[in-house]
N, CA, C and O atoms as a GROMACS GRO file, in nm:
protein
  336
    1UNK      N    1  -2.081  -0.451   1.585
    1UNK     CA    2  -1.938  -0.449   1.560
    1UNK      C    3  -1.876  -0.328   1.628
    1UNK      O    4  -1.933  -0.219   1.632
    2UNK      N    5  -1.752  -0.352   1.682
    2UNK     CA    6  -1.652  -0.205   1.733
    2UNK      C    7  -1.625  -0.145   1.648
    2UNK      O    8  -1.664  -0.185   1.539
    3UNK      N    9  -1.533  -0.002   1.658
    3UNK     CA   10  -1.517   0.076   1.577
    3UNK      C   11  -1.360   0.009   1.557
    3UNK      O   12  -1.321   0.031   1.443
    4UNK      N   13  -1.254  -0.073   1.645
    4UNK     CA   14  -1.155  -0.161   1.582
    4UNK      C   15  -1.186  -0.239   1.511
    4UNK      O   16  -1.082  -0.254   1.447
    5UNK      N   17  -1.282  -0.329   1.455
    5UNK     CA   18  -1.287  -0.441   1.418
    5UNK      C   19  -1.320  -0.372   1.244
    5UNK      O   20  -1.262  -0.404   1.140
    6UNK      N   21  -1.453  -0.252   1.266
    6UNK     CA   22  -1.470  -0.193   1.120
    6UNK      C   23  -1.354  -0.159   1.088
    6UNK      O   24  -1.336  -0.199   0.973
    7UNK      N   25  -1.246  -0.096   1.135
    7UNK     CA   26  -1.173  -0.019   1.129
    7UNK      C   27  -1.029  -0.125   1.062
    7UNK      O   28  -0.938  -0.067   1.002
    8UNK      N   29  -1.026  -0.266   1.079
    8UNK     CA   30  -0.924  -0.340   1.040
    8UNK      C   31  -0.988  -0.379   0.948
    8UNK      O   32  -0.921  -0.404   0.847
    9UNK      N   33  -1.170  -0.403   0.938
    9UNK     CA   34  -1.229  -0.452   0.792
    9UNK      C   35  -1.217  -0.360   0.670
    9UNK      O   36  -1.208  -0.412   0.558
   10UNK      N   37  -1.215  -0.221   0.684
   10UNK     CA   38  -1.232  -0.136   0.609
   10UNK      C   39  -1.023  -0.128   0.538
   10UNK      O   40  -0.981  -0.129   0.422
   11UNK      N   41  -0.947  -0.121   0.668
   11UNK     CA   42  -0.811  -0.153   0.619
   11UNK      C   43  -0.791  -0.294   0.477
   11UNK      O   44  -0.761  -0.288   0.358
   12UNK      N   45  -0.818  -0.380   0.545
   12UNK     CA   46  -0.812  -0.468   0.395
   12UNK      C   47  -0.892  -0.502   0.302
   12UNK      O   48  -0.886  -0.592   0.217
   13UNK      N   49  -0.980  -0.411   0.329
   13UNK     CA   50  -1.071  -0.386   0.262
   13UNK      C   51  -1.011  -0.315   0.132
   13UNK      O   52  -0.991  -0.348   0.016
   14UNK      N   53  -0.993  -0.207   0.207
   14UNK     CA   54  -0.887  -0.095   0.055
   14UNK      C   55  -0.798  -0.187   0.012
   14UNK      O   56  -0.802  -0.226  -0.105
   15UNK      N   57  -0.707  -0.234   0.102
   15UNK     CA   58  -0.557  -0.346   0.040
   15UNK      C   59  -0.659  -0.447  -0.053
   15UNK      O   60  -0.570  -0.520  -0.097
   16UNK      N   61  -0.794  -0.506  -0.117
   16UNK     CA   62  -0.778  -0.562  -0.188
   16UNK      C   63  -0.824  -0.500  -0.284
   16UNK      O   64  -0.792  -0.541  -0.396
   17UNK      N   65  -0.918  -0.374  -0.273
   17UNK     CA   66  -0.884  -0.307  -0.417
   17UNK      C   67  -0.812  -0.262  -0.506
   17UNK      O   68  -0.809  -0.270  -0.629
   18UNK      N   69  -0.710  -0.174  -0.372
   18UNK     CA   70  -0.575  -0.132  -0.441
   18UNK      C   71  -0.522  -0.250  -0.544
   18UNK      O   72  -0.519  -0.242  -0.667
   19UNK      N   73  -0.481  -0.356  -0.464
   19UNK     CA   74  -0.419  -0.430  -0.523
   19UNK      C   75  -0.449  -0.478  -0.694
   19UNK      O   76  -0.379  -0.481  -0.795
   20UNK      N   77  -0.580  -0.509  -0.664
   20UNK     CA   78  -0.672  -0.499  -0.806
   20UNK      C   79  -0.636  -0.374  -0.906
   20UNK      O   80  -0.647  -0.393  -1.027
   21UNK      N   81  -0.601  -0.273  -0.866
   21UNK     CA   82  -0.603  -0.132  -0.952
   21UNK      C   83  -0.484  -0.136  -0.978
   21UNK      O   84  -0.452  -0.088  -1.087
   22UNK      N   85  -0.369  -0.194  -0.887
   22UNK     CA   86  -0.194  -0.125  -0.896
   22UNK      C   87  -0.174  -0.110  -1.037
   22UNK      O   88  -0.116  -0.003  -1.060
   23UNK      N   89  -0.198  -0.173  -1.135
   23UNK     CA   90  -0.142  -0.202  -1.274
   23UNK      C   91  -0.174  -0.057  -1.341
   23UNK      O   92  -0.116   0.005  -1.430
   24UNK      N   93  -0.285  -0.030  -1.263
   24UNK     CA   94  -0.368   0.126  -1.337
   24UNK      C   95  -0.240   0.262  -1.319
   24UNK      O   96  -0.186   0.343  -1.394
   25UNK      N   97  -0.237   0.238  -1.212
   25UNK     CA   98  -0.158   0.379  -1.173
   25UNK      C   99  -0.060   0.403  -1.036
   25UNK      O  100  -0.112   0.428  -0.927
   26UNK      N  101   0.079   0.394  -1.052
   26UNK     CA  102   0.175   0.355  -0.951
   26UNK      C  103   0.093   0.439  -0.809
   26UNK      O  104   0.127   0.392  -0.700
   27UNK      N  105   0.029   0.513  -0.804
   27UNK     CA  106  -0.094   0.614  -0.684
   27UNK      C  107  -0.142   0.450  -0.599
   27UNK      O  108  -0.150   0.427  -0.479
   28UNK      N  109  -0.164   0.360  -0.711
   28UNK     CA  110  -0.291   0.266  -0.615
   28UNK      C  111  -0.176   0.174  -0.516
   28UNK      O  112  -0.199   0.125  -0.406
   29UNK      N  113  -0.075   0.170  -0.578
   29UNK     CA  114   0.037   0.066  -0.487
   29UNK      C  115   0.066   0.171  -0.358
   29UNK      O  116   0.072   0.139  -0.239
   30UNK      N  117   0.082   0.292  -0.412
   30UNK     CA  118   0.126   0.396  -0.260
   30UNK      C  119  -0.002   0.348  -0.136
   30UNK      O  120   0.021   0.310  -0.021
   31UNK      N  121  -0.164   0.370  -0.217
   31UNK     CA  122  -0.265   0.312  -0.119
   31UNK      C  123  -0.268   0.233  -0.065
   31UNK      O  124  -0.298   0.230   0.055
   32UNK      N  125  -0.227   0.101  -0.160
   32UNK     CA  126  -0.204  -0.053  -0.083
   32UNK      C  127  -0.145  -0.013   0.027
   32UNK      O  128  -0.219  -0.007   0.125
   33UNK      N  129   0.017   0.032   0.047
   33UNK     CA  130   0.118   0.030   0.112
   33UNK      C  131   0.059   0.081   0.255
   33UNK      O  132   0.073   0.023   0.363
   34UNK      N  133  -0.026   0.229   0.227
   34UNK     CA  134  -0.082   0.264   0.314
   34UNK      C  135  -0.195   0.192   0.421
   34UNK      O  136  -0.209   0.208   0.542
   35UNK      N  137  -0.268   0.108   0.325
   35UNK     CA  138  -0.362   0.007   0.374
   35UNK      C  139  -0.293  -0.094   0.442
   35UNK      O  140  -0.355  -0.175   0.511
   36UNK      N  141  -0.179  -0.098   0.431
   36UNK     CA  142  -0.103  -0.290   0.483
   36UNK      C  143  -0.044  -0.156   0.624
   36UNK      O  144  -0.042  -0.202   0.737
   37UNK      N  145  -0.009  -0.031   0.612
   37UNK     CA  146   0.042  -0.012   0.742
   37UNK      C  147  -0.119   0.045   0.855
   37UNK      O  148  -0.120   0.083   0.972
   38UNK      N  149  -0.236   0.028   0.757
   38UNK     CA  150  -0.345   0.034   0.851
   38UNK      C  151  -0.353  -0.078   0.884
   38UNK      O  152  -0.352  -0.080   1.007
   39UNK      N  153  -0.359  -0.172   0.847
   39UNK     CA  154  -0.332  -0.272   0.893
   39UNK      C  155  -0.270  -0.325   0.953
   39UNK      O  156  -0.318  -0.433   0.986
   40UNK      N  157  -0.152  -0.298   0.999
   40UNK     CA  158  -0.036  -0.365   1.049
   40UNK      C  159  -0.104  -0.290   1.211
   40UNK      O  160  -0.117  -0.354   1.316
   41UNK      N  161  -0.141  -0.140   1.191
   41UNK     CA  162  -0.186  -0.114   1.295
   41UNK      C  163  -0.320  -0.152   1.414
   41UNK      O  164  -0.348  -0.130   1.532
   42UNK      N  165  -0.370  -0.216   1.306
   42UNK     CA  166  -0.491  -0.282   1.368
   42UNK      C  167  -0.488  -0.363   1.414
   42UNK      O  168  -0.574  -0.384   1.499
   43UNK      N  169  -0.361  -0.487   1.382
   43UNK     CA  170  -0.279  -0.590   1.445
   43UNK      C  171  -0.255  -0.544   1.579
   43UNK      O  172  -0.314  -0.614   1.662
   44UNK      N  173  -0.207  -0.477   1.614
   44UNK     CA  174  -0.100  -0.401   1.666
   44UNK      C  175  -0.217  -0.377   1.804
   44UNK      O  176  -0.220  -0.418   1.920
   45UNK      N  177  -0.294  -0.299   1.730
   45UNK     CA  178  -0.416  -0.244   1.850
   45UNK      C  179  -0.521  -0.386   1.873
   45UNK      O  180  -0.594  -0.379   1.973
   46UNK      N  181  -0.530  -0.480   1.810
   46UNK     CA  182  -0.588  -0.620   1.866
   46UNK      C  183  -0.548  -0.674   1.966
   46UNK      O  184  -0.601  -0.724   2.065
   47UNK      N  185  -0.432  -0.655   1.924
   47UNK     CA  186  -0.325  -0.710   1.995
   47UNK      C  187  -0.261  -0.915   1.962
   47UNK      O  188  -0.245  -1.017   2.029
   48UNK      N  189  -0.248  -0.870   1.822
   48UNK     CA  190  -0.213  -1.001   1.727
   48UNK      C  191  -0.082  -0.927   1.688
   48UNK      O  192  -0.083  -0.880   1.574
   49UNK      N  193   0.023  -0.909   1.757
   49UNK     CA  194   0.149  -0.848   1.722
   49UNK      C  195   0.147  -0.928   1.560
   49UNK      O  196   0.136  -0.870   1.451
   50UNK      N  197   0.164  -1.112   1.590
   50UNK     CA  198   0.213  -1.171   1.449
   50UNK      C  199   0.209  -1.059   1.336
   50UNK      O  200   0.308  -1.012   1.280
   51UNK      N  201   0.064  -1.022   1.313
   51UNK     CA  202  -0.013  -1.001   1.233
   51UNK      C  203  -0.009  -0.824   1.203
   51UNK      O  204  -0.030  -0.771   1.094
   52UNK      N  205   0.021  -0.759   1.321
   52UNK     CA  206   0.084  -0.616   1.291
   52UNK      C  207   0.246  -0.652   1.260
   52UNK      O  208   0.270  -0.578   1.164
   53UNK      N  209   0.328  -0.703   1.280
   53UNK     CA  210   0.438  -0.731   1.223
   53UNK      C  211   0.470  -0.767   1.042
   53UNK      O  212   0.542  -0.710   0.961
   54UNK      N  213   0.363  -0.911   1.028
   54UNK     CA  214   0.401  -0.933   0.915
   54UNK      C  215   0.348  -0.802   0.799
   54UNK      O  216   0.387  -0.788   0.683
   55UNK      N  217   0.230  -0.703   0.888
   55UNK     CA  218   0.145  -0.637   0.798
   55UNK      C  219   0.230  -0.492   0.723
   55UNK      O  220   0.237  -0.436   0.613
   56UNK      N  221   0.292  -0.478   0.882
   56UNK     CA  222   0.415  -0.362   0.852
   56UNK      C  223   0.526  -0.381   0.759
   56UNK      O  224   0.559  -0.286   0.688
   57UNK      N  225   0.603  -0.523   0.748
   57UNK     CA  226   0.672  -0.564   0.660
   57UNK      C  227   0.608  -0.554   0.454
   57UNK      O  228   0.672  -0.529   0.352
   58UNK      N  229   0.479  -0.584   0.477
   58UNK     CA  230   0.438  -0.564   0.386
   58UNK      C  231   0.411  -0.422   0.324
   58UNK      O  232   0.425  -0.384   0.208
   59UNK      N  233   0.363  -0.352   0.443
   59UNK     CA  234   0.403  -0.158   0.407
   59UNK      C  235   0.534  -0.146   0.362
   59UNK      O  236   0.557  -0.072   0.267
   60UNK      N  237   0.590  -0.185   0.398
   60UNK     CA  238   0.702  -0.112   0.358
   60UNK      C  239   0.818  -0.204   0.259
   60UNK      O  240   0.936  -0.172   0.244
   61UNK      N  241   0.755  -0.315   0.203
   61UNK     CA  242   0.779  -0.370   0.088
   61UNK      C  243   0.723  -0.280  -0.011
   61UNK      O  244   0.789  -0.228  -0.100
   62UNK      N  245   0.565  -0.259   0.015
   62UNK     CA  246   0.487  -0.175  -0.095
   62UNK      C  247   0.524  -0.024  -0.125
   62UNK      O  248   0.498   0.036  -0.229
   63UNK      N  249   0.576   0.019  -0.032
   63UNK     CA  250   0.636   0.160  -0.015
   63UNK      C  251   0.775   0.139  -0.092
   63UNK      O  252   0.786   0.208  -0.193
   64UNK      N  253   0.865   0.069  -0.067
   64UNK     CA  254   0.957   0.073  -0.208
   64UNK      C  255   0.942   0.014  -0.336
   64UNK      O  256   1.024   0.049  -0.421
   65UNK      N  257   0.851  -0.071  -0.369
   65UNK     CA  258   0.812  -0.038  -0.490
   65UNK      C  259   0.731   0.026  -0.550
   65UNK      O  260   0.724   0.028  -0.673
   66UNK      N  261   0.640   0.103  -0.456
   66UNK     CA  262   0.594   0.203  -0.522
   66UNK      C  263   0.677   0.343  -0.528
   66UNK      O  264   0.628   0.443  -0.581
   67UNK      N  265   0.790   0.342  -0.476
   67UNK     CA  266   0.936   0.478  -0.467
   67UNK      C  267   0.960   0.417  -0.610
   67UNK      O  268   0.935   0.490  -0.705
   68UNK      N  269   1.014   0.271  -0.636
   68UNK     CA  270   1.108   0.237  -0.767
   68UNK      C  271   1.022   0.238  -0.884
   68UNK      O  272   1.081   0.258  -0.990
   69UNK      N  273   0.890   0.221  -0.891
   69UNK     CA  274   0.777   0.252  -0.983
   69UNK      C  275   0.750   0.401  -1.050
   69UNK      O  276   0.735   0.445  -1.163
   70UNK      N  277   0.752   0.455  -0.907
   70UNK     CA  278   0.737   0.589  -0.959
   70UNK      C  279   0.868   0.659  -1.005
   70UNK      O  280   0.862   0.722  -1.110
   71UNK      N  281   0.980   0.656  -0.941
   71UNK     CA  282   1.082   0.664  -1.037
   71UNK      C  283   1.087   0.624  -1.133
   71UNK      O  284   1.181   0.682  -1.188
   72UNK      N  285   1.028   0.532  -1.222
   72UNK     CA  286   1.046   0.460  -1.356
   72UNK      C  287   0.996   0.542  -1.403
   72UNK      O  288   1.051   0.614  -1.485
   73UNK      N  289   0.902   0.553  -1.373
   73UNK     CA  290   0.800   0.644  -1.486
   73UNK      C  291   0.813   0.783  -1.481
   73UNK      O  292   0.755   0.838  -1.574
   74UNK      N  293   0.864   0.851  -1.412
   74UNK     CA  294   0.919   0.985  -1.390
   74UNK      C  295   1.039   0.982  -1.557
   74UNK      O  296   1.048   1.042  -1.664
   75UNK      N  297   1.107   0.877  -1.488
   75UNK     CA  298   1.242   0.897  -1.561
   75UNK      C  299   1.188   0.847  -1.726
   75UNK      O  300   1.243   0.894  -1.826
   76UNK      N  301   1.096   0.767  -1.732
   76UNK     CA  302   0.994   0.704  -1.878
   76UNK      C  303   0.954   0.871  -1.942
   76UNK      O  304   1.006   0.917  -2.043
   77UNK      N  305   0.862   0.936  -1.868
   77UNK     CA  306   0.810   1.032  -1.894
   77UNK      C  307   0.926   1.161  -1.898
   77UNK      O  308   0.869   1.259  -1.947
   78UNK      N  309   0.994   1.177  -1.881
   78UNK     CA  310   1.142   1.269  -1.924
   78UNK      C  311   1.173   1.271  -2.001
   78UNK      O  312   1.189   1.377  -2.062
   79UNK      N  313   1.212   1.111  -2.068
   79UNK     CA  314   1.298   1.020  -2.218
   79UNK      C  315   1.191   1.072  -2.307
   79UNK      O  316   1.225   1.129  -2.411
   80UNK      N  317   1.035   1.056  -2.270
   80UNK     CA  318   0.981   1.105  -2.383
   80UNK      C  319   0.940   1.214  -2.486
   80UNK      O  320   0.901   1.231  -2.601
   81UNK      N  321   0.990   1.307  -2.319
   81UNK     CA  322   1.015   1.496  -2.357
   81UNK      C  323   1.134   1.513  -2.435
   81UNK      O  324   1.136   1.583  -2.536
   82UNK      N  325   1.220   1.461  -2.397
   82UNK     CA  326   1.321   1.470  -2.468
   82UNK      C  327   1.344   1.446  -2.608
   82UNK      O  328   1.416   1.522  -2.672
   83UNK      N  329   1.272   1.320  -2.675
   83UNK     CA  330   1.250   1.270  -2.780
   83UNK      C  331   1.125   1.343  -2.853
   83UNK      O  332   1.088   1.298  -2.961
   84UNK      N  333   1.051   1.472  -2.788
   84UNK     CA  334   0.954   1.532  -2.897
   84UNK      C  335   1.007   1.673  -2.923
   84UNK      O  336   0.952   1.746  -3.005
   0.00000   0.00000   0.00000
């Protein structure tokens, strides 16, 4: 195997653990996000634009909800200082 081909296996590789974990800790959706733009890059360097396109769209779907996630819980974890 090349060091591209490990290198796009190991990318969604992480994107399906993350995904498995997100519920654990808004951290694992930031990873996903990160994994879909390794990915998008590995597209990209194959040279399967489709596939670095749709992958980047997906970074950066995962990148704002992991911004609006972690804001929740920022602002969750405030309400609760406040209330002790």
């Amino acid at each position: 195997m090349d060091t591209l081909t490990i290198f796009g296996a190991s990318a969604v590789t992480i994107m399906l653990i993350a995904y498995a974990f997100e519920q654990r800790s808004v951290w694992w959706i930031l990873i996903f996000a990160i994994a879909c733009a390794a990915s998008s890059l590995y597209g990209w360097l194959a040279g399967t634009w489709p596939f670095g396109i749709v992958e980047g769209i997906w970074a950066l779907v995962a990148l704002r909800r992991w911004w609006q996630q972690r804001a929740l819980a920022i602002r969750s974890s405030s309400t609760r200082e406040v209330r002790q």
